[in-house]
C-alpha positions in Angstrom: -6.0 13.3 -3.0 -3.9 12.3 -6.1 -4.8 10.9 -8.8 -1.7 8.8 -9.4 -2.5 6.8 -6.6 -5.9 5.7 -8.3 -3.2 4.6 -11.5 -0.8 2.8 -9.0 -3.7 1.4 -7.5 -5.2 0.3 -10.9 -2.0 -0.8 -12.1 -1.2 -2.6 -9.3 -4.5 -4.7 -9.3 -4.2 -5.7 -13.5 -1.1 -6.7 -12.2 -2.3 -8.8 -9.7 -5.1 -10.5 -12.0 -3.0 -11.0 -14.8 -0.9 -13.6 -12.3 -3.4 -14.5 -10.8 -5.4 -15.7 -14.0 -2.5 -17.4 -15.6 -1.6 -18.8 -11.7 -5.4 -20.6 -11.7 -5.2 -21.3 -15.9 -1.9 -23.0 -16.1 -0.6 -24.1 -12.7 -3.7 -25.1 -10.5 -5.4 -27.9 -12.1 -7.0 -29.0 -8.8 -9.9 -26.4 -7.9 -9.9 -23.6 -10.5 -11.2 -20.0 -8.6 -13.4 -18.3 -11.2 -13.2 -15.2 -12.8 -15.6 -13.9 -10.4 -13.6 -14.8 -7.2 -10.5 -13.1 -9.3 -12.3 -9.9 -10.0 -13.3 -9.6 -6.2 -9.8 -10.3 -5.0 -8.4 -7.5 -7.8 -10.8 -5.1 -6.4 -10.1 -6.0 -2.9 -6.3 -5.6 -3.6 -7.3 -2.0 -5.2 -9.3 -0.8 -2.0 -6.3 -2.2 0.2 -3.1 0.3 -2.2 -5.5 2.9 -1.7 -6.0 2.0 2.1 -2.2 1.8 2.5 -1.6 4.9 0.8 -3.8 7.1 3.0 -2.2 5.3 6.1 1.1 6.5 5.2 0.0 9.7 4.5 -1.7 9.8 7.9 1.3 8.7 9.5 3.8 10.6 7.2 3.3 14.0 9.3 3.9 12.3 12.9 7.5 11.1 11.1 8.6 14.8 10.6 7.4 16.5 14.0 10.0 13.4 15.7 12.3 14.9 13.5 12.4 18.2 14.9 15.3 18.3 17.7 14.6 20.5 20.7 17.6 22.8 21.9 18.6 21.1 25.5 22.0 22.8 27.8 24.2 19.1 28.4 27.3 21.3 29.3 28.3 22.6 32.8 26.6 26.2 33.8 28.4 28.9 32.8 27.3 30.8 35.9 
């Protein structure tokens, strides 16, 4: 496995708190999540780009055997 994913994946969920956390500081006055509930959706969101990842890469090999075009005759017989 590659370890870029685990940056992308890390990356991806600072990302995600950081608007999240100014989302629930400066726009939702009613009913503030805390920092708790924002921690656990950022490391839900981390499980779920490394989840996605490894379904592509699953799925990635099934793409290239479809690929492959097998030799049919559509002419006439040359006999």
């Amino acid at each position: 496995m590659d370890n870029s994913i685990f940056t992308t994946a890390i990356l991806v969920s600072i990302i995600f708190f950081i608007i999240m956390f100014i989302e629930n500081k400066y726009l939702e006055k009613e009913n503030p999540k805390t920092i708790k509930i924002l921690v656990k959706d950022s490391l839900l969101v981390y499980f779920s780009v490394i989840c996605g990842y490894l379904i592509v890469e699953q799925v990635s090999p099934l793409q290239e055997v479809s690929k492959s075009v097998t030799p049919v005759f559509t002419d006439n017989p040359q006999f």
